[in-house]
N, C-alpha and C positions, 0 to 999 in steps of 0.2 A: 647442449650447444655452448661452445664459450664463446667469451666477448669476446671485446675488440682489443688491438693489440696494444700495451702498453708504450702510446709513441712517445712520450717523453723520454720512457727509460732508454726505449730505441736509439731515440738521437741523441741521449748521454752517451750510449756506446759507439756513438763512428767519429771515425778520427776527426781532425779538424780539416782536413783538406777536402774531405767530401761531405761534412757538412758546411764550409764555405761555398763548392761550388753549387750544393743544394739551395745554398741560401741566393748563390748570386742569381743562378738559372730563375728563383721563383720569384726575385726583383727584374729583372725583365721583362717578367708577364705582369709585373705589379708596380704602377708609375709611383703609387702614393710610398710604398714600399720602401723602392729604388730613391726616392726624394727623401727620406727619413734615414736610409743608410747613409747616406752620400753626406748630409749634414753629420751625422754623427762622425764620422770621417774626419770631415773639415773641421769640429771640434775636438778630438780626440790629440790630433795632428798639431792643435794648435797654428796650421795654415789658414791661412785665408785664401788662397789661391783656387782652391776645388770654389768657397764661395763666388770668384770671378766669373770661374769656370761656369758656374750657372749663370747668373747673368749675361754673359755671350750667347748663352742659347737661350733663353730665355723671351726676349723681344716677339721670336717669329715659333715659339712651342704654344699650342691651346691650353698647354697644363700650365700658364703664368702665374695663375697665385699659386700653385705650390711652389713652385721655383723661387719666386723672391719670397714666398713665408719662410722657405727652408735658409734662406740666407739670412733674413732678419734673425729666425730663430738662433743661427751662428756666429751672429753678433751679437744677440746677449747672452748668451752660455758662455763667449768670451770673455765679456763684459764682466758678466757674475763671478767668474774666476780669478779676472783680476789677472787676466793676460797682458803680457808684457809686448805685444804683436798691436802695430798704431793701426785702429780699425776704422779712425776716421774717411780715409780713402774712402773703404769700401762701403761704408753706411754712407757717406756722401753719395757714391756711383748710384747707392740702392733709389736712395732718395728721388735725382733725377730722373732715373730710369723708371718708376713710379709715377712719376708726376708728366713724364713723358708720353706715356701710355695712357694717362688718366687723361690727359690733351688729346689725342690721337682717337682714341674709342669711349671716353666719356665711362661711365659706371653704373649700367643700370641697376646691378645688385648694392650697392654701398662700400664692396667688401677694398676696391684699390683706397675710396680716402680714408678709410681706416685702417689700411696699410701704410699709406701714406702719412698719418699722422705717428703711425708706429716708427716706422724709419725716421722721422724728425726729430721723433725724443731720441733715439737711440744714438742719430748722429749726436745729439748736444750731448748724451755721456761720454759719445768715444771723443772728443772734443773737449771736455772737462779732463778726462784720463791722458792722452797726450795731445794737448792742445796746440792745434796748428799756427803756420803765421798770421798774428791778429789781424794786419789788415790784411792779407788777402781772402781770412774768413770774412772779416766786415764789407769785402767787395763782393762778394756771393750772397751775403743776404740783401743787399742791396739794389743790385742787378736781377737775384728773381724778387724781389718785393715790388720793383718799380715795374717790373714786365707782369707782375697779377699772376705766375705761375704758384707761389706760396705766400703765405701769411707767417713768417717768421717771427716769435715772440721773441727779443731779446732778451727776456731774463734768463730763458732756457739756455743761453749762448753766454752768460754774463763773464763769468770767471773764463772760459776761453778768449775772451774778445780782448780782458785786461782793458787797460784805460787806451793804451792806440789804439783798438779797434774799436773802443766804445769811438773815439776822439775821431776817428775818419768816418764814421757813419753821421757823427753831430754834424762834421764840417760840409759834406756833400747835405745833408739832410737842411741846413739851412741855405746850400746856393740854391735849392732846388726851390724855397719856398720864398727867396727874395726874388726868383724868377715870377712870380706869381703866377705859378701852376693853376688849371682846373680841372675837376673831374679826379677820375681816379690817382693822377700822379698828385694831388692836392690832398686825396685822403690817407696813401701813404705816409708821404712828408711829415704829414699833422700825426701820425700815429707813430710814425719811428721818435721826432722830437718829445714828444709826451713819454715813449718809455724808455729813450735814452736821460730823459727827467731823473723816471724811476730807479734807473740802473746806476743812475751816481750818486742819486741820494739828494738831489737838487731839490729841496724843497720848494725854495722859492721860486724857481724856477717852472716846479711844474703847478704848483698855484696859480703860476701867472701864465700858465696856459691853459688850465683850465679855467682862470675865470673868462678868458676870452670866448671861450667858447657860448654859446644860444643857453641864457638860462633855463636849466633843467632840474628838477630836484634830482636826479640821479647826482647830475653833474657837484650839485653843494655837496649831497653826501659823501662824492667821493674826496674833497676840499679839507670836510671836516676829519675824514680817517687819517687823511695824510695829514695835517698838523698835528691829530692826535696821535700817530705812530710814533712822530718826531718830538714829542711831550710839549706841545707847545698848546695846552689846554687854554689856555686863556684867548688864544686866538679862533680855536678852535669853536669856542662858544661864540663869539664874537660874530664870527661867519655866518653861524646858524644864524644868528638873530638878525641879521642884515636879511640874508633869506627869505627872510621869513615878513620882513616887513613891506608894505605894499610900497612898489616902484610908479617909478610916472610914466604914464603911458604910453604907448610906442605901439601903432596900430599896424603895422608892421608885422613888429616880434609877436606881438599879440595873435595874431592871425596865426602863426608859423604853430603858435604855441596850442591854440586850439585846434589846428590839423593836429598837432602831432598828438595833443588826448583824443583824438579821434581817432586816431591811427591805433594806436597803445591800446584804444578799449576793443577795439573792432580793426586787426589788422587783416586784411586784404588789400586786392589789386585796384577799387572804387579808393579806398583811404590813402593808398601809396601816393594813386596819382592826384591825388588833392594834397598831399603834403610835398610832394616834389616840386608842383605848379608853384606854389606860395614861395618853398623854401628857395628856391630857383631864386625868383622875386630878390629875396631877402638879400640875397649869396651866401646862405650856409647849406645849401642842399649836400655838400661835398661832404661836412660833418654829419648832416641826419641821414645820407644815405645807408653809412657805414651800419650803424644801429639800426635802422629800419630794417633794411635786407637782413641780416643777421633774425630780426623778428622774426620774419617770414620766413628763413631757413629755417627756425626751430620749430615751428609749428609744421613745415611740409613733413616732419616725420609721422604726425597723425589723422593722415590719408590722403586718397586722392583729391578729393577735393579742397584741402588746404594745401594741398603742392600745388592745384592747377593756382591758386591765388599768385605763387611766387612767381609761377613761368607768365601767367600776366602780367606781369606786376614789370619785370623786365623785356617781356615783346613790347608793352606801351611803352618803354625806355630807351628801346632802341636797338635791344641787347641782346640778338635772335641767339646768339654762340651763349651765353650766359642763363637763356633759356632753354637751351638744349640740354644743359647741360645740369640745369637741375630736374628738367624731366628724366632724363637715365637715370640721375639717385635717386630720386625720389616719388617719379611717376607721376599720371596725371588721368585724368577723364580720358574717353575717347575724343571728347571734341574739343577738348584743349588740345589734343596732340595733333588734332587736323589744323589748329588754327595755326600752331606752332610749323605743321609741313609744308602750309602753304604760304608762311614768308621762309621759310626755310629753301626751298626746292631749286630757287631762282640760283642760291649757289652750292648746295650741298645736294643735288641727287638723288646720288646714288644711296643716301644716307634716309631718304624719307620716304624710300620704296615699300618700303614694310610697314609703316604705318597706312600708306595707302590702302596696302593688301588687306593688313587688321579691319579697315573702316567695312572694305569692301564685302567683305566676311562679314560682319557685323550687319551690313544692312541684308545682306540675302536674307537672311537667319530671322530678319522682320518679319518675310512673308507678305509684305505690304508692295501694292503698285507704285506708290509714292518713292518708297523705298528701292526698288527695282530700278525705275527712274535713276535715282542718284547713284544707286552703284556703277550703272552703265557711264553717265557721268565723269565718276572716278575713275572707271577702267578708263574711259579717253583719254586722261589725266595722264594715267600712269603708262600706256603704251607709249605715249611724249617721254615722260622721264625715263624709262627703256632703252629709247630712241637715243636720249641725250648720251646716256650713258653706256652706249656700244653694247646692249643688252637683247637687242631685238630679238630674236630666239629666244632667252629666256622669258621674255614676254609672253611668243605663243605658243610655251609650251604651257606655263602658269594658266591660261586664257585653252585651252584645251581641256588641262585636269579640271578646270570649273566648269568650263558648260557638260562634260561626263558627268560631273558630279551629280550636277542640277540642273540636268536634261529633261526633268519630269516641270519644272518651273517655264510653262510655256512665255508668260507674261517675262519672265526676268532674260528668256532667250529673243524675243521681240524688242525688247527695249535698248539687247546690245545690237541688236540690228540697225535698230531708229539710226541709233549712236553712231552709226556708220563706223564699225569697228567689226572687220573679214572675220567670220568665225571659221573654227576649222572645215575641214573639208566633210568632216566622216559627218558632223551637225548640222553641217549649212543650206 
């Protein structure tokens, strides 16, 4: 009996017009396929246009990360090459259109803000390679910085920005902090000023804004790098030793200062808000929030339970949209995400249905009367937010495939009775 047939040699032998359409026919039953050809294209071509091309469809396709992968991917094989085609446009387009979507449907996988972070480096090279007008780049990082859609590092932008764009991000960035801002447009300000410091080289400049800042040893060490970069060792020393010598007391900063070792050893949602309450006090919460949260993001990558700390940590802040939005990346407990739907539901819906459903599922699955109870409870809940959201039928059809399910669960079909919640016809 012989093998099987030699398909390589096969398709060495057929011309190229029927092995294109072989190929195109099997990209159309194959998205990932047809998104790997289509990039190669757009790089091959040296257009950027097919990349456009994806981004218009892109917004309203389920296939989105490959769509803008395939386009980032097209902007650095340009890049790499050392194409003479200004890619900034479209890695800017990419960028928003990212950060767009990351706003709109949040991230429960992780995978947009690290796409996201992809397109921002990528814009800053094609922006170093043909560098657009400085200020009207310095008006785009400033406009999404001040709106909290991105965290734009200026050194990444340094050489595009040249000295007028660094010069119109200084000049807005100090009306904004003679206004006496608070809150996030105050931790901005403070953060663009500090690395428009860095980006000219302003020593003194940004010594003398970090020594304003809440004595912190972070804060001296980074005092002392910077005079020592600039070779200015003698001051350098100098600094430490102040440091380091005991101040006159200030019950105050002192306070602020023991939250914040209490924070640092033991960060959670209990320490956040004992360091916010004081720092508040103080009025530097605008500076220790910046650091704190950032704490508490890096730790939510090592499970649910230190993510549920960060989405506490900003519900007690006030911040429901900024703890939504770290439960999608980075997830939480079941009963963080109920605390989180129910200040949530009053204006997002449609959007806390599903964890409803999850909880709901979770308590049947007890087996407990107690538990029964509270599902019924929730189904009450959730046939309201149905309601709210012109969903009614999918409600009872939801509320159908459950009592079939767990038809044999007499206690859990009495308790949605209690609940004065119509079961279907064929159960009732």
């Amino acid at each position: 009996m012989s093998g099987p047939p030699d398909l390589r040699s096969y398709l060495r032998g057929l011309d190229v017009g029927t092995l294109a359409d072989l190929l195109y026919a099997q990209a159309r039953r194959d998205p990932e396929l047809r998104h790997s050809l289509e990039l190669r294209a757009a790089t091959q071509s040296g257009d950027v246009s097919e990349a456009h091309r994806l981004l218009d469809t892109a917004g309203s396709d389920p296939d989105y990360g490959a769509k803008t992968g395939a386009v980032l991917d097209t902007v650095a094989r340009l890049l790499d090459a050392g194409s003479r085609a200004d890619l900034a446009p479209l890695a800017r387009r990419a960028v928003e259109d990212i950060a767009g979507m990351l706003e709109r449907h949040g991230d429960p996988s992780g995978d947009l803000g690290e796409r996201l972070e992809r397109a921002v480096a990528l814009y800053a090279r094609a922006c170093a390679a043909r560098p657009p007008d400085p200020e009207q780049l310095a008006d785009w990082i400033l406009e999404v910085s001040f709106e909290g859609r991105l965290v734009i590092e200026l050194a990444d932008f340094s050489g595009a920005l040249g000295e007028g764009g660094t010069a119109r991000i200084k000049s807005t960035v100090d009306e904004v902090l003679a206004g006496e801002p608070a809150g996030h447009r105050l931790a901005v300000a403070q953060r663009l000023q500090e690395e428009v410091a860095e980006v000219r080289g302003d020593v003194d400049g940004l010594v003398a804004i970090l020594s304003a800042k809440p004595p912190r040893v972070e804060v001296s060490l980074k005092i002392v790098r910077v005079l020592r970069a600039a070779g200015r060792h003698s001051e350098a020393i100098a600094h430490a030793a102040r440091a380091l010598t005991p101040h006159k007391p200030d019950p105050v900063a002192d306070v602020v200062l023991l939250r914040r070792k209490e924070f640092d050893e033991q960060p959670g949602s209990d320490t956040y808000a004992a360091l916010r309450s004081v720092a508040i006090e103080a009025g530097v919460w605008a500076v220790q929030r910046v650091s704190a949260v950032a704490r508490l993001r890096e730790r939510a990558t090592d499970g649910e339970e230190r993510a549920g700390e960060l989405v506490r940590a900003l519900l007690a802040e006030g911040r429901p949209d900024e703890a939504w939005r770290a439960w999608q990346r980075f997830g939480a407990s079941p009963e963080c995400r109920l605390e989180l739907a129910e200040v949530r539901e009053g204006t997002h819906p449609d959007e806390v249905i599903p964890v409803y459903r999850n909880r709901i599922e979770y308590l049947i699955e007890q087996k407990d009367p107690q538990a029964y109870r509270e599902a019924a409870r929730h189904l009450k809940k959730l046939r309201s937010l149905h309601k709210r959201t012109g969903t009614a039928e999918e409600f009872t059809g939801y509320l159908a495939d459950l009592v079939t399910v767990h038809r044999r669960k007499t206690r859990l079909v009495a308790e949605i009775r209690a609940a004065r919640i119509a079961l279907p016809k064929a159960t009732a």
